[in-house]
N, C-alpha and C positions, 0 to 999 in steps of 0.2 A: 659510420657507414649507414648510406641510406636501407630499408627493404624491398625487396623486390615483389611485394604487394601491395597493388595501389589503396587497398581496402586500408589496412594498416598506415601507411603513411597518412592519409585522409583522416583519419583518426587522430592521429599524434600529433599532424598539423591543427588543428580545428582546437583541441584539448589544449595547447600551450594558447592560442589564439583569444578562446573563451576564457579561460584562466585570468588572461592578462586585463577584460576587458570590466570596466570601473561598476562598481556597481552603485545604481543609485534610488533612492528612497522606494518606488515601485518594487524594485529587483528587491530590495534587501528586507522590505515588508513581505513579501511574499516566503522567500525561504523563511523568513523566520516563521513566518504563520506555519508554514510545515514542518518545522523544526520541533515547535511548542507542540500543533497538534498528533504530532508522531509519538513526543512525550507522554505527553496524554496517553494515549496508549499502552504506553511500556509499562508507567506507574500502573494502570486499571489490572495489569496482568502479573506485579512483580509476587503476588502472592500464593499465584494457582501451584498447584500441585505439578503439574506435568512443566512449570516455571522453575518449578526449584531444583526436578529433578534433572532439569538440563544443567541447574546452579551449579550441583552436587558433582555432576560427570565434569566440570570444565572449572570444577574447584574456586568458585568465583562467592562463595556464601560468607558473608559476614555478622558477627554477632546475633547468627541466628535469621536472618532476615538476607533476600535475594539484595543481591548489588546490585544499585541503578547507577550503571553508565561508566561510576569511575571506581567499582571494585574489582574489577580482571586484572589478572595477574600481566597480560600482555594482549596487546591492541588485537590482536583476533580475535580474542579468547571474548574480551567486551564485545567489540563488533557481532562476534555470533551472540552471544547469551542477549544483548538488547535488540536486536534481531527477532530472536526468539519472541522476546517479550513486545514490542510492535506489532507483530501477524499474529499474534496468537488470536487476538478477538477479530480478526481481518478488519478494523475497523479502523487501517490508517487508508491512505492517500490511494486515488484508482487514475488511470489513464487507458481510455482505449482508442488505437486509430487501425489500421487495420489486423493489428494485434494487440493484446491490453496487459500489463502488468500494475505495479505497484513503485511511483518511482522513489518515496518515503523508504523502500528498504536501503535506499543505498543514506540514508541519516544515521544510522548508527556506526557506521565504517566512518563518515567523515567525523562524527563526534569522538570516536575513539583513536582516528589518526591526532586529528585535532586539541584534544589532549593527553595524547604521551608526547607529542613534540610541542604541546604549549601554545601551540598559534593562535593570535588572533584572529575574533568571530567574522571580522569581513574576509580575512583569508580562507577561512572553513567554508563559509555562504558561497566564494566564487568558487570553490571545486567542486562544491556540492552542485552550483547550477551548472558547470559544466558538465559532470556526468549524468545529470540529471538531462538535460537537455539532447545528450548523446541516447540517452532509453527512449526517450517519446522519439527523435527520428529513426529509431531502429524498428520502435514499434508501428510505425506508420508506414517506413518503408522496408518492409519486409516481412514473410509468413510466415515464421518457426512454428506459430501458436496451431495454424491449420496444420501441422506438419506432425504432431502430437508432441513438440518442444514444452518446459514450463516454460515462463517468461523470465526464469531465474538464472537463464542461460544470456539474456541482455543482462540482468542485472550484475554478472558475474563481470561481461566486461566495462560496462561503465562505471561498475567498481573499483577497478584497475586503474582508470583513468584517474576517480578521488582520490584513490590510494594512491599514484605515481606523483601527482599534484600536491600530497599534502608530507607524502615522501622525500619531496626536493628530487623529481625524480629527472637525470638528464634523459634529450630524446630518444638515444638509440636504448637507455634504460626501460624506457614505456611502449617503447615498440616491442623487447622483449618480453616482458609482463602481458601486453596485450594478449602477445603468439602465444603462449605459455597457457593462460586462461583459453583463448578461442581453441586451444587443442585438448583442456580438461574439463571444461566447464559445463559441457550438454547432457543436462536434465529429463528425463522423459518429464509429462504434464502428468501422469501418474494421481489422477483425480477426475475418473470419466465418469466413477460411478459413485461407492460411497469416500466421503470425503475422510480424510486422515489426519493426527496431527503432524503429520508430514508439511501441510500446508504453512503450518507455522515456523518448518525448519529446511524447506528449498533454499529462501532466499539468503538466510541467515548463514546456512552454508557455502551459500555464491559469494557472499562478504568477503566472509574469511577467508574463502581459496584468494579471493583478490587480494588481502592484504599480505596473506604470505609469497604467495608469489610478487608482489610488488616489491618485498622485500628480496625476493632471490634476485631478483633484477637487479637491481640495487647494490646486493651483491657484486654482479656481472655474469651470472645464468645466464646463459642464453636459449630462445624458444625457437621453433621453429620455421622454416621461410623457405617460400610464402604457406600461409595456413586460411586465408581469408580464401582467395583465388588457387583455381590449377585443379587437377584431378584430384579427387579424395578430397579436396578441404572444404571449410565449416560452408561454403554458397554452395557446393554442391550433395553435400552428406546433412544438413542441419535448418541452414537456412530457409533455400531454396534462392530466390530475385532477393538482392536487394538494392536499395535505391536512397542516398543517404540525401537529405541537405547540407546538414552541417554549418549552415552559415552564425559563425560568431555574435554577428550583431541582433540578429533577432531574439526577443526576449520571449523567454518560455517558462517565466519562472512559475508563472501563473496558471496554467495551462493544467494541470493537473485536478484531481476532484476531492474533495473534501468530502467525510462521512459524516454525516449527524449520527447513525446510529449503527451499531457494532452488528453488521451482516452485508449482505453482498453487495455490490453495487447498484445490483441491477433491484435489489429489494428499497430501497432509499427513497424514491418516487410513492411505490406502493404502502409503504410503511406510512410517510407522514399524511399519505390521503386517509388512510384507515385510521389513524388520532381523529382527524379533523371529523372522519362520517361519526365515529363512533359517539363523537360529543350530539350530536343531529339524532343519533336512535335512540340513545338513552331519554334525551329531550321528548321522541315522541311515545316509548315505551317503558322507561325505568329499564332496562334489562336490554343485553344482547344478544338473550333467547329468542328474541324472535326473529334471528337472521336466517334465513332459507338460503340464502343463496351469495354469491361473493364472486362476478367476473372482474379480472384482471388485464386490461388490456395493454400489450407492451409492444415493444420492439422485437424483430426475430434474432438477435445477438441475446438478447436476455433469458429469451425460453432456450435458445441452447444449449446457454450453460444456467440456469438457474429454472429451469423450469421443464422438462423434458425425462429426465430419470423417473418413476413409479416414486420410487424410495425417498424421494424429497415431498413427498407426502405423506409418508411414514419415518420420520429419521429415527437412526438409532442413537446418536449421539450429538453434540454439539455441534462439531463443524459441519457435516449435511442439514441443520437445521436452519443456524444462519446462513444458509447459500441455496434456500429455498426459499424463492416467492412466495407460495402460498404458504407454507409454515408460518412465514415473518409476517405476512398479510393477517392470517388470522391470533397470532401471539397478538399484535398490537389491537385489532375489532376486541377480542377480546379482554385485555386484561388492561388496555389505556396508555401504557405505556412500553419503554424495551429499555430494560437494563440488561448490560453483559452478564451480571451473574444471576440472573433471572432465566437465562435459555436453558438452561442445562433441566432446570424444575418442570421447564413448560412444557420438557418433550414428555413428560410425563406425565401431564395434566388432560384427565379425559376431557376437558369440555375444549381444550386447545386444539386436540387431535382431533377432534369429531368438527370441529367450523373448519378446522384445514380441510376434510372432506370434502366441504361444499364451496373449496373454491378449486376458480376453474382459470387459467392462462392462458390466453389467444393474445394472435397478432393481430395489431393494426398495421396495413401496411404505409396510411401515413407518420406512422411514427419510426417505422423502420428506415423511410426517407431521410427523416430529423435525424436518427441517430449517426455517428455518436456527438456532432455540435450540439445536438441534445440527446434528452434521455426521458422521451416523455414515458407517461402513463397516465391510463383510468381508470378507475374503478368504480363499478356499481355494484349498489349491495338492494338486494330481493329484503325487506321484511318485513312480515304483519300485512302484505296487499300493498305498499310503500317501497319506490325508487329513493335509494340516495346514492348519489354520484356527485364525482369531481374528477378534474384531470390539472396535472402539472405537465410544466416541460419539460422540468428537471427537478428533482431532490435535491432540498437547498445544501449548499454548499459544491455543489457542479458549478463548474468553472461558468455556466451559463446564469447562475443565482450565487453568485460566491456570497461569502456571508461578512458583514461591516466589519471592519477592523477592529472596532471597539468589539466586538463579541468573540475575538480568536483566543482567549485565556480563559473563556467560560469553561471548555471543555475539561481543560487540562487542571482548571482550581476544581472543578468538579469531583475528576476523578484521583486525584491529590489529596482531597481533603480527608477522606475515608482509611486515608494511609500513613500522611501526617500530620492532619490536622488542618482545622478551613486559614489560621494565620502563617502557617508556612507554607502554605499551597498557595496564598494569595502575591505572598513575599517571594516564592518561584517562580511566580508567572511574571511581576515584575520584573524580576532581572530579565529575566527571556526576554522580557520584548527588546531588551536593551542588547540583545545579540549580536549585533554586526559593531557596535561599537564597543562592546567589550574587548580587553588587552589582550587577555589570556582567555578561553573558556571553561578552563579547568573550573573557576570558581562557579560557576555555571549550571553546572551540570547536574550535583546534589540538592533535590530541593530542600 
């Protein structure tokens, strides 16, 4: 039986269509590159404290040491905890179009579906880009984000989609999974002011409510209809417009942004101009004591949300630090580089805090044009009686500077090797790249 929401059927229809359609060397290089880079992430994080103690609540700890990937006791329970351990340093995958999320959260639901039922890495790749693909047309066409929604409320249902896809889920199964999530899944954004580690545990949460309830579906649960469309539901209580494409055949696999460095999106631009100046002051003065001054020019989507609170010039903790521009602007003038477990030291470092002072974030409005096909920024830094400036379009690794193929295991042997060593971080990034033609992924997954 069909539903009687055209939202949902649009959906259902689209998700078996995408699902079905081949993937080839482009498509399957790219998820993997997000696959690996998302890893990356998990492994940089599987140590921290506020890591294990989610290990601990979701009984997923082995031998003393967090599980990556394939220690949960059952596909949620992974789904959330590697979840967890991806956002925690915000330094996986960004997309914004008229609203922005993160479409990397929904990798650890497909890796976790993907290995309790075994399947093959080209089967996991094509759910992955279908739900993935379902996030970026939600986020373009549609406000939740203006609306004070997380984005973890898309993530929740194109979750459902990975999940019902990698479930063997029949139609009128995913249409009730779908209703089911669109009626539990809405998140406040709950991060206007100081930031929380909540951040690290929205989306991680959306996973999981999709795979359980993909599962009740599956069952034969049924959700409710219509919930998309009609009075009270998710377009007029959540959404607000929206406006899907949904077309199959367009490839979106790529479309998403890459992080070089563990903070906001919007900091990525400003970060690697401040490596580059910083080499140019020392050149002219030994020292980055003689910086006076440090403007920021950006886009107005950036100082919105990264640049506008007081407090993100004073952070108290980590995650307001990495999701302030001027914090991560003067972390990198000063100290040359930005390691994840380097921020937490710096919010503490007087000479860090006192150049965050003198910087300052305005708009260009031609850059507010560009965004988000770009993401420019400039910066000029005051010192000694001495201008040094530069301006990008993008922070490499934005879909606009994607970064060469040969370079997508750097990240991931990097922050690998610190955990198990530089020759089994090497030997994990291997296989990965071999993703889509793996049999099973199970083997996979452990580096």
């Amino acid at each position: 039986m069909s539903s009687t929401d055209a939202v949902v059927e649009r959906i259902v229809d689209f998700a078996f269509n995408a699902f079905q359609h081949p993937l080839d060397d482009a498509r399957a290089g790219a998820l993997t590159a997000r696959a690996m880079d998302a890893l990356a992430c998990a492994v940089a994080s599987c140590e921290e404290p506020e890591v294990k103690a989610v290990a601990n609540v979701v009984e997923t700890r082995r031998n003393g040491q967090t599980a990556l990937l394939n220690g949960a006791r059952m596909t949620e329970d992974a789904a959330f905890l590697n979840g967890v351990m991806i956002r925690y340093h915000d330094w996986n995958d960004t997309y914004v179009g008229r609203n922005g999320g993160h479409p990397s959260d929904l990798i650890p639901l497909a890796l976790a579906a993907g290995e309790a039922f075994e399947h093959p890495g080209e089967r996991v790749l094509r759910a992955l880009g279908a739900g993935q693909h379902l996030m970026l047309d939600m986020c373009d066409g549609s406000n939740a984000l203006s609306r004070g929604w997380d984005h973890a409320t898309y993530v929740g249902l194109a979750g459902v989609v990975v999940a019902g896809l990698l479930h063997g889920h029949t139609a009128p199964q995913l249409r009730n999974a779908l209703a089911m999530m669109a009626a539990s899944n809405n998140m406040l954004l709950a991060r206007s002011g100081k930031v929380s580690g909540w951040r690290s545990l929205a989306s991680p949460h959306a996973v999981r409510n999709a795979v359980f309830l993909a599962r009740l579906a599956r069952a034969g649960v049924t959700g409710p209809d219509p919930v998309f469309e009609g009075r009270q539901g998710l377009l007029e209580v959540v959404i607000g417009d929206l406006s899907l494409e949904l077309d199959p055949a367009r490839d979106r696999t790529a479309d998403t942004h890459l992080k070089m460095f563990p903070a906001v999106f919007h900091a990525q631009a400003p970060v690697e101009i401040a490596l580059d100046l910083r080499h140019e002051i020392l050149a002219a003065f030994g020292s980055v004591d003689a910086i006076d001054r440090v403007e920021v020019a950006t886009h107005a989507f950036a100082i919105k949300w990264a640049a506008t609170s007081p407090g993100l010039w004073e952070p108290e903790n980590r995650e307001t630090a990495d999701h302030s521009i001027a914090f991560m602007t003067a972390l990198a003038l000063s100290r040359g580089h930005i390691d994840h477990g380097g921020i937490e030291t710096a919010i503490h470092d007087k000479a860090v805090r006192e150049l965050t002072r003198k910087v300052i974030v305005t708009e260009e409005p031609a850059f507010s044009a560009a965004w988000p096909k770009q993401a420019p920024a400039k910066v000029r830094v005051s010192a000694g009686g001495k201008i040094f400036e530069k301006e990008l379009i993008a922070g490499i690794g934005h879909a606009s500077r994607p970064h060469a193929p040969g370079n997508r295991a750097k990240k991931l042997i990097a922050n690998a090797t610190p955990v198990v060593g530089a020759a089994r971080a090497e030997m994990w990034a291997e296989k990965l790249e071999g993703f889509a033609n793996a049999p099973s992924i199970k083997a996979l997954l452990a580096p």
